[in-house]
N, C-alpha and C positions, 0 to 999 in steps of 0.2 A: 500671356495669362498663365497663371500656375494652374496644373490640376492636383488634385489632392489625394492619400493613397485608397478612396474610393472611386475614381474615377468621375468626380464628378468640378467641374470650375463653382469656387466660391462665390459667392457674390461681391463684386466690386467694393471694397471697401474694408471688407471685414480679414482677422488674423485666420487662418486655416489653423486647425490642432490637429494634432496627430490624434489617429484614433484605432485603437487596438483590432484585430482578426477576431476574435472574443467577444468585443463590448456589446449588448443589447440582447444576446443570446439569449439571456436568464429573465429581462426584465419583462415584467408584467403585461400584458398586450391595456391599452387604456380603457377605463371604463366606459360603458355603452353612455349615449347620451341619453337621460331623462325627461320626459315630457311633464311639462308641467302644466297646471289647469290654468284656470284665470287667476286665481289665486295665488300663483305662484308656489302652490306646495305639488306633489305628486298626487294622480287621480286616482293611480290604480288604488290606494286605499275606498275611495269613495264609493269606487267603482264597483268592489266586490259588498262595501258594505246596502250598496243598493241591491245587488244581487241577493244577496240573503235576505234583506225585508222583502223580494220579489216572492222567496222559494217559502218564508214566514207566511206571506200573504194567502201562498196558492192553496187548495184544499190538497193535493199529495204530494205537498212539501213536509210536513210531518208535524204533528203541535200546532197546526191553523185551528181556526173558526169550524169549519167544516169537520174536524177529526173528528173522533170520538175522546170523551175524558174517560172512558171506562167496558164497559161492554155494549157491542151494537145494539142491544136492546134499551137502552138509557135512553135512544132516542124516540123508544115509543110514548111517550108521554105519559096516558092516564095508567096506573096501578093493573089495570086489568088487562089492557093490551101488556104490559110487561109479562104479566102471568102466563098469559098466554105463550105468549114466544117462547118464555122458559120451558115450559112444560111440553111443545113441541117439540122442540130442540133436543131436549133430555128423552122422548119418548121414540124420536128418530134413532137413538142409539139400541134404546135396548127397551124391552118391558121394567115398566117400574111400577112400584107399589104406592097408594095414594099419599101414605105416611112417609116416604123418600121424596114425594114433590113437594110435599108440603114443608117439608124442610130446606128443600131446595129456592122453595118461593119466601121462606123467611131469613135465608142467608141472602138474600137477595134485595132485605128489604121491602119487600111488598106487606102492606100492611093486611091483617089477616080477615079482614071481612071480604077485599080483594080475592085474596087470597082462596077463601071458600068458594067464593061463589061460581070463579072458574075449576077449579076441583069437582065443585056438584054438576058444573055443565058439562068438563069430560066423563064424569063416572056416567052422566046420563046416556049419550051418545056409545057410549064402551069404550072409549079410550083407555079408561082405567077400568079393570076388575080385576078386584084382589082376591078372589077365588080363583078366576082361571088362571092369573098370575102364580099362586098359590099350586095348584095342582101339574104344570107348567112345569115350575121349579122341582117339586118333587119328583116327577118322571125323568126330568134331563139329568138331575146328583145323583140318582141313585143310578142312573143305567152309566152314567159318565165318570163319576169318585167312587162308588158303591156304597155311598151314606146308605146308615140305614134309618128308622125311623124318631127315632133319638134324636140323633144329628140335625138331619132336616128340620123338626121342626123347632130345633132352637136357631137354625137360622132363619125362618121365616120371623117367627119373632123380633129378630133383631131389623128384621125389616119395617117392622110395626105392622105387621099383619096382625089382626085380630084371632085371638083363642080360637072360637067357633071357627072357623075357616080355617087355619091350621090343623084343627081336629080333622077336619070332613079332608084334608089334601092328604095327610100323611096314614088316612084310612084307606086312601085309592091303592097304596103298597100292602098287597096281601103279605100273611106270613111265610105264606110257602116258599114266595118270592123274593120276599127278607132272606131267609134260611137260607136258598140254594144261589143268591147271591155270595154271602157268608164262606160258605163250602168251595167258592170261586175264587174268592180272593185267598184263600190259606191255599188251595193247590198251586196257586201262580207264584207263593212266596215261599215252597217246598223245598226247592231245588236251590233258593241262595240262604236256606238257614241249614242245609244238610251237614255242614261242618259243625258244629257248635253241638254243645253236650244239650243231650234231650232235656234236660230243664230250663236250661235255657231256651233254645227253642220254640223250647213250648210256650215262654214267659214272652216270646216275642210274639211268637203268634195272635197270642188271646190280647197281648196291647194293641196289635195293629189293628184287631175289630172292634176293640172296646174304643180307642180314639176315633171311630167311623161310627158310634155308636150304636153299637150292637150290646143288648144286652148279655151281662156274662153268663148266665146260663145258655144260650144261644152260642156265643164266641166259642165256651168251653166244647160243647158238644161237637160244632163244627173242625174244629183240631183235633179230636179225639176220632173222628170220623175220617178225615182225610189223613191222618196221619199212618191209621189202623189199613186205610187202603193201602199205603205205600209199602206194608207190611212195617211196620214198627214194632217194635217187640212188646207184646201186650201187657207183660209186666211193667214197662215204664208208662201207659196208661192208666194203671190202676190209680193211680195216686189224683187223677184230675177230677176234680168237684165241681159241679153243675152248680153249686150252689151259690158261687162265689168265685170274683175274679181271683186267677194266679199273681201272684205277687210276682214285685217289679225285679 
């Protein structure tokens, strides 16, 4: 019996080839065998597409039956229970004005008789009051930005707080306390306008009270005042008018 240069006896019958030190090194290892279904095709296609109408099926697999098509509250049914939630919800965060829910309950689609009738059951209850809301806001701007009474109540307004109530909230800020609020913010903004030529200065000052809305007779007097403390030279105050903002 021949051996061949792998060491191995051919099988009886057959020619031996020579066969390189090299050969088989590079070649490919063979492909895995595939399992095929009944069908004779591969399962694993079937397989995973079962798994996905499994996870389609399940309630948090994402996009089922069970999701929501929009906000959790879609699934309260009637108009009024939606109102409700909303305005819970929104109420949880922060105080809100009746004129911002009810806006909120019409982006929402709640139709507005809906819509009223829970409104009228929280204002009943005190959920909503746009006075104490109202006077609320006025104490927390003015002690926290130093609005003054200007400012404030064109942002109640814009909240849809009513006239009358806006009147009686931004009455709670005496003027004394306008004033020496005023006097508080131009001394804290002394010391980073110190460089700049006194008319300038000065033109910064009366803007940063008059965009807080202070009125300019007020603004003026307040810079004229704090300014006279730091010792400024009286001369460059002669020129400031109570009567009217300084130009920009």
């Amino acid at each position: 019996m021949s051996i061949n240069n792998r060491g191995v006896a051919p099988p009886s019958g057959r020619a031996v080839r020579p066969v390189s030190a090299a050969e088989g090194l590079f070649d490919e290892p063979p492909a895995p065998e595939r399992r095929s279904g009944p069908s004779g095709r591969s399962g694993g296609g079937s397989a995973a597409r079962g798994r996905s109408r499994e996870r389609r099926a399940s309630p948090s697999g994402g996009g089922g039956p069970d999701r929501a098509p929009g906000h959790p509250e879609d699934f309260l049914g009637d108009p009024e229970s939606v109102a409700r939630a909303v305005c819970l919800r929104l109420l949880t965060g922060q105080p809100r004005t009746r004129a911002e829910l009810a806006a909120a309950l019409a982006r929402r689609g709640v139709p507005a008789e809906a819509a009223e009738a829970v409104l009228g059951r929280f204002a009943e209850v005190g959920l909503i009051d746009d006075r104490a809301f109202a006077e609320a806001w006025v104490g927390s701007r003015h002690a926290g930005r130093g609005l003054a009474r200007r400012a404030l109540a064109a942002e109640l307004r814009r909240r849809g707080v009513d006239g009358g109530t806006v009147g009686e909230a931004v009455a709670t800020l005496d003027p004394a306390t306008e004033e020496r609020t005023a006097r508080e913010l131009v001394a804290r903004r002394l010391a980073a306008t110190r460089r700049l030529d006194p008319p300038v200065r000065v033109r910064r000052l009366v803007g940063m009270l008059a965009r807080k809305g202070y009125p300019p007779g007020l603004a003026v007097r307040a810079v004229r005042e704090e300014l006279a403390a730091e010792g400024a030279d009286p001369g460059e105050l002669a020129d400031l008018d109570e009567s009217g903002p300084v130009g920009p």
